[in-house]
C-alpha positions in Angstrom: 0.0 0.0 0.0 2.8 2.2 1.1 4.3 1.3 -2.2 1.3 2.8 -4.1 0.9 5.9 -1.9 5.0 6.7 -3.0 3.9 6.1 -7.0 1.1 8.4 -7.0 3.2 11.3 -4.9 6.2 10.7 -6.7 4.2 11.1 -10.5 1.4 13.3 -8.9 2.4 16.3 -11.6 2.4 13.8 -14.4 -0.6 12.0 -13.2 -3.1 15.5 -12.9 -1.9 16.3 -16.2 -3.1 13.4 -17.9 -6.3 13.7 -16.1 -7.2 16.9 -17.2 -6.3 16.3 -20.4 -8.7 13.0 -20.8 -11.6 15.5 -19.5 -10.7 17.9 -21.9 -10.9 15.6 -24.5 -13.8 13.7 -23.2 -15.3 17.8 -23.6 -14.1 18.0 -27.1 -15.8 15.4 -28.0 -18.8 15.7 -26.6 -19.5 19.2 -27.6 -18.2 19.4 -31.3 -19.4 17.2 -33.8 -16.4 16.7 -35.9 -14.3 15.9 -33.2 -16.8 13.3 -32.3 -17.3 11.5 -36.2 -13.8 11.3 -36.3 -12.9 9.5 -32.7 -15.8 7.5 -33.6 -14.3 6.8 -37.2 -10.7 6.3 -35.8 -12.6 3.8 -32.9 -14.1 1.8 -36.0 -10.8 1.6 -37.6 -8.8 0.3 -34.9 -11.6 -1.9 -33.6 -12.2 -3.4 -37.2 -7.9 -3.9 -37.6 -8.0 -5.9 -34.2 -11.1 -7.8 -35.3 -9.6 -8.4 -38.3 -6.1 -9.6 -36.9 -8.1 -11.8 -34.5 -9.8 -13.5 -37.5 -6.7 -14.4 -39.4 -5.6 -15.9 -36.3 -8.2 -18.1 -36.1 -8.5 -18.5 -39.6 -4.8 -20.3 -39.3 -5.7 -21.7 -36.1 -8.6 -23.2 -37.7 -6.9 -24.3 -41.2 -6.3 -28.4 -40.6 -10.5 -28.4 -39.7 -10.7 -26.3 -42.8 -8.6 -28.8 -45.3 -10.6 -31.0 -43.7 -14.0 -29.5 -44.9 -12.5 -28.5 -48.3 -11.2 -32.4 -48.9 -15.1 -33.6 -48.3 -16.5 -30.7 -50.4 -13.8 -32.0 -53.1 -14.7 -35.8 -52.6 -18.3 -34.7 -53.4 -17.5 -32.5 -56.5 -15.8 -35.8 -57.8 -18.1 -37.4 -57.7 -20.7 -35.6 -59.4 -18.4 -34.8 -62.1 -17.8 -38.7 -62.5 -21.5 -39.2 -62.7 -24.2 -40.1 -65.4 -27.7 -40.2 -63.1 -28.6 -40.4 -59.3 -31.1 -42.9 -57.2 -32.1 -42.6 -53.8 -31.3 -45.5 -52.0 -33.8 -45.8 -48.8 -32.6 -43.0 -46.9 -29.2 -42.6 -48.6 -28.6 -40.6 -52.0 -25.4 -42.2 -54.0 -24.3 -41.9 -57.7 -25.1 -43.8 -60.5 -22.3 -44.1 -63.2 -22.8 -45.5 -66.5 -24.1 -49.4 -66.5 -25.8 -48.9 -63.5 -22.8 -49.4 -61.1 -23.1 -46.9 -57.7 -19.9 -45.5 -56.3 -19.1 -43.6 -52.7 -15.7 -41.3 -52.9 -13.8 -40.9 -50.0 -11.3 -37.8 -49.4 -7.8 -38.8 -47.6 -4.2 -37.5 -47.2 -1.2 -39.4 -48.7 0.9 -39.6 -45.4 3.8 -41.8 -47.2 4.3 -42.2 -50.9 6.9 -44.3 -52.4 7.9 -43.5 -56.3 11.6 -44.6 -56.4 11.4 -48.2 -55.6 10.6 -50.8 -58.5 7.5 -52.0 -56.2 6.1 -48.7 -54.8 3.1 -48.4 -51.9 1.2 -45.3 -50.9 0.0 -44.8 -47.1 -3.7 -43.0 -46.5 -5.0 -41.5 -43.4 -8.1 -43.6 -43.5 -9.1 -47.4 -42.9 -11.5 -49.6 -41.5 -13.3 -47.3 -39.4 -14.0 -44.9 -42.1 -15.5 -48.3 -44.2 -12.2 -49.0 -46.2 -11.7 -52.3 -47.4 -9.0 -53.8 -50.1 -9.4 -54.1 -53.7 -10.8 -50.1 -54.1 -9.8 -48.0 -56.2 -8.0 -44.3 -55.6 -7.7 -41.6 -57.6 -6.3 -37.7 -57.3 -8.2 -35.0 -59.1 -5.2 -35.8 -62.3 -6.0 -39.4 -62.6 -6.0 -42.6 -61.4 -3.4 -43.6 -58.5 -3.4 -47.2 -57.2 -5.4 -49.7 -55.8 -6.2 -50.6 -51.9 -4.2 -53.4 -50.5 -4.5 -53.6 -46.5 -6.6 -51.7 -44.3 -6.1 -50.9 -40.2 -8.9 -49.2 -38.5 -6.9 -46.1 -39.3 -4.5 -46.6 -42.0 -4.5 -48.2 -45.8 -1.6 -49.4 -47.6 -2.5 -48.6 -51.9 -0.5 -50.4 -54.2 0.8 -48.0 -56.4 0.2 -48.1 -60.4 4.0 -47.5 -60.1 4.4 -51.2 -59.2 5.9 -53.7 -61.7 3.4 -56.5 -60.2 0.5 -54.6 -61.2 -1.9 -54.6 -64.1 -5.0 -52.6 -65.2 -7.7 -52.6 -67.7 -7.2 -49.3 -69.9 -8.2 -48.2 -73.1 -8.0 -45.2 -75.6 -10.5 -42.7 -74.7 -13.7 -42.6 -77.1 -12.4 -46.1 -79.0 -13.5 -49.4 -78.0 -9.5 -50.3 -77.9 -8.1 -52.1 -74.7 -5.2 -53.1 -73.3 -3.1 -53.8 -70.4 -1.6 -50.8 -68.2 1.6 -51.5 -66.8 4.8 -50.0 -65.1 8.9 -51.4 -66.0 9.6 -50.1 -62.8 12.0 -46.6 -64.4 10.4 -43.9 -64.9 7.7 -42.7 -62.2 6.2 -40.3 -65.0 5.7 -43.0 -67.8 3.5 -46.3 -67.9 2.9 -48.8 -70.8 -0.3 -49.9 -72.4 0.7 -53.4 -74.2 -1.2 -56.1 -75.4 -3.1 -53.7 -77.9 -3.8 -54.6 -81.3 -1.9 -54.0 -84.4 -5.3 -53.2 -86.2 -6.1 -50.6 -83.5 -5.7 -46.8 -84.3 -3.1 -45.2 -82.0 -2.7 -41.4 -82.5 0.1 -39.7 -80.2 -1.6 -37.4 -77.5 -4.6 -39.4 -77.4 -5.8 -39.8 -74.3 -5.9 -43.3 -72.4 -8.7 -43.9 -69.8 -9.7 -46.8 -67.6 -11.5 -49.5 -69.6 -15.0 -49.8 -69.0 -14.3 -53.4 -68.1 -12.9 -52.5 -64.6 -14.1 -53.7 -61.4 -12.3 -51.7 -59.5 -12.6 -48.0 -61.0 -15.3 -46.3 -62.7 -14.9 -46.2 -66.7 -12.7 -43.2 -68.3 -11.1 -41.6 -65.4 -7.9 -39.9 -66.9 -4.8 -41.8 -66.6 -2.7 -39.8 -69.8 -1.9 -39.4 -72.8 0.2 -41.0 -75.8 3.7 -40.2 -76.1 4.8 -43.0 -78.6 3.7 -46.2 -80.2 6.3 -49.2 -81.5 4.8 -52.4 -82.8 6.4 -55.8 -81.1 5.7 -59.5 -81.1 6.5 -59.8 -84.3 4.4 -56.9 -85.3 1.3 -57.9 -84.0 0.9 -56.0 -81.3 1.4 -52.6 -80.2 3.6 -51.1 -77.0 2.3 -47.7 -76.0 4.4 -45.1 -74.0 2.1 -43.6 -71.7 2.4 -40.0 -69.9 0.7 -40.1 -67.1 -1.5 -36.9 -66.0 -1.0 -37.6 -62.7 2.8 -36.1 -61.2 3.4 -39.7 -59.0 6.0 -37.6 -56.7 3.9 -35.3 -55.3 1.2 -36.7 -54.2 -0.5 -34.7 -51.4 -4.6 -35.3 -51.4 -6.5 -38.8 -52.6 -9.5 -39.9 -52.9 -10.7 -43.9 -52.6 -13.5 -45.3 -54.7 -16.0 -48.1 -53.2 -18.5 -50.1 -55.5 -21.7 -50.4 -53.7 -24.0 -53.4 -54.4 -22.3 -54.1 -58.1 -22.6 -57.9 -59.1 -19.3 -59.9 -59.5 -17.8 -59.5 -63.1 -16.9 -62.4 -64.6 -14.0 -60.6 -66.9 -10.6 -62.5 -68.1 -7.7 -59.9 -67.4 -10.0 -56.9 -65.7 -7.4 -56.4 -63.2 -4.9 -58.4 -62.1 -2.3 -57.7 -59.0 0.5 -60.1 -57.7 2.0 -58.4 -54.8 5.6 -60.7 -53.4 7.1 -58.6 -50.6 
């Protein structure tokens, strides 16, 4: 007390001063209106700059709930742009893509991506708990990116197309041409589409999709395009070079596909994975 006593003796002269001149002010204000409008403007000003400060801080706060929304709101645009007509199913609205087949899309983060290896996996975020279950497809907003191989309640392991044990059903978009798409285990940027035949029209920069006898992904999502064509086997067949649209080393958002209440497909060569660790 004795301390505070001492402060307000020692700065009394300072102290008065500063009083009187918040009640002059106060007066100022009070009794002339442009002195009032522009403490009141100056007020707003300051106010809305802390306001504002305080929103980006809980804008950045905020941001990993934010991805999170943005990654859902993505999954959802997806799929819509994947799809041909809508149901209702009891209580549940899904997609319908062509030949009837429904499809659920389901956003996740890559958490571990291998490209460098001649067998490569990807890790996701999600897993059992979120209704994640091997054999589904994933894609990326470029194209298509691997295929679900185990699943932890939290966690799934994808095989990645950049895997020299796996094979996919692909074809050249708007042409009834398939063929097998598969990785030599070089280049993370290039794929091959063999087995196609030497009849078959095969323009450089067309387009190669996946092959409307998939199981596992919906028909034409983007894989790339044409960079060269050489025929082999004696010159029966063709062995396209394949860019793929998708950049396999940087690899940040994903999204899995699940087949709802499609009938088995009885199809030789649809897809075909032989995984030796």
């Amino acid at each position: 007390m004795q301390q505070i006593i001492n402060f307000l003796i020692k700065y009394r002269n300072l102290l008065l001063y500063l009083s009187l001149l918040l009640i002059a002010l106060v007066f100022t204000v009070q009794s002339h209106s442009y002195h009032r409008n522009s403490f009141v403007h100056s007020t707003g000003n300051i106010t809305g700059s802390f306001l504002s400060s305080r929103s980006g801080i809980y804008d950045y706060l905020n941001l990993k709930e934010e991805n999170d929304k943005l990654r859902k709101e993505n999954a959802m645009l997806r799929m819509k742009a994947l799809v041909t007509a809508d149901t209702l199913l009891g209580d549940e609205t899904t997609f319908l893509f062509s030949e009837d087949v429904p499809y659920r899309v389901f956003p996740s983060r890559v958490i571990k991506n291998d490209y460098s290896k001649r067998d490569n996996f990807i890790t996701l975020d999600i897993g059992i708990d979120q209704g994640i279950e091997p054999d589904m497809g994933v894609v990326t907003t470029n194209g298509i990116l691997g295929i679900i191989d185990i699943s932890s309640n939290r966690f799934s392991r994808v095989i990645s197309i950049l895997n020299s044990e796996i094979s996919l059903n692909a074809q050249i978009k708007g042409s009834n041409v398939i063929g097998s798409l598969t990785w030599d285990g070089n280049d993370p940027y290039m794929m091959s589409l063999v087995d196609v035949p030497r009849l078959a029209k095969v323009t450089k920069g067309d387009t190669i999709v996946t092959g409307r006898q998939s199981s596992t992904f919906p028909p034409d999502i983007l894989i790339g395009t044409i960079r060269d064509a050489q025929l082999v086997e004696n010159g029966s067949r063709y062995k396209i070079d394949v860019a793929l649209f998708n950049d396999m080393t940087d690899i940040g958002t994903a999204y899995v596909i699940k087949s709802r209440d499609v009938k088995p497909l009885q199809i030789i060569d649809t897809l075909t994975i032989n995984v030796n660790e």
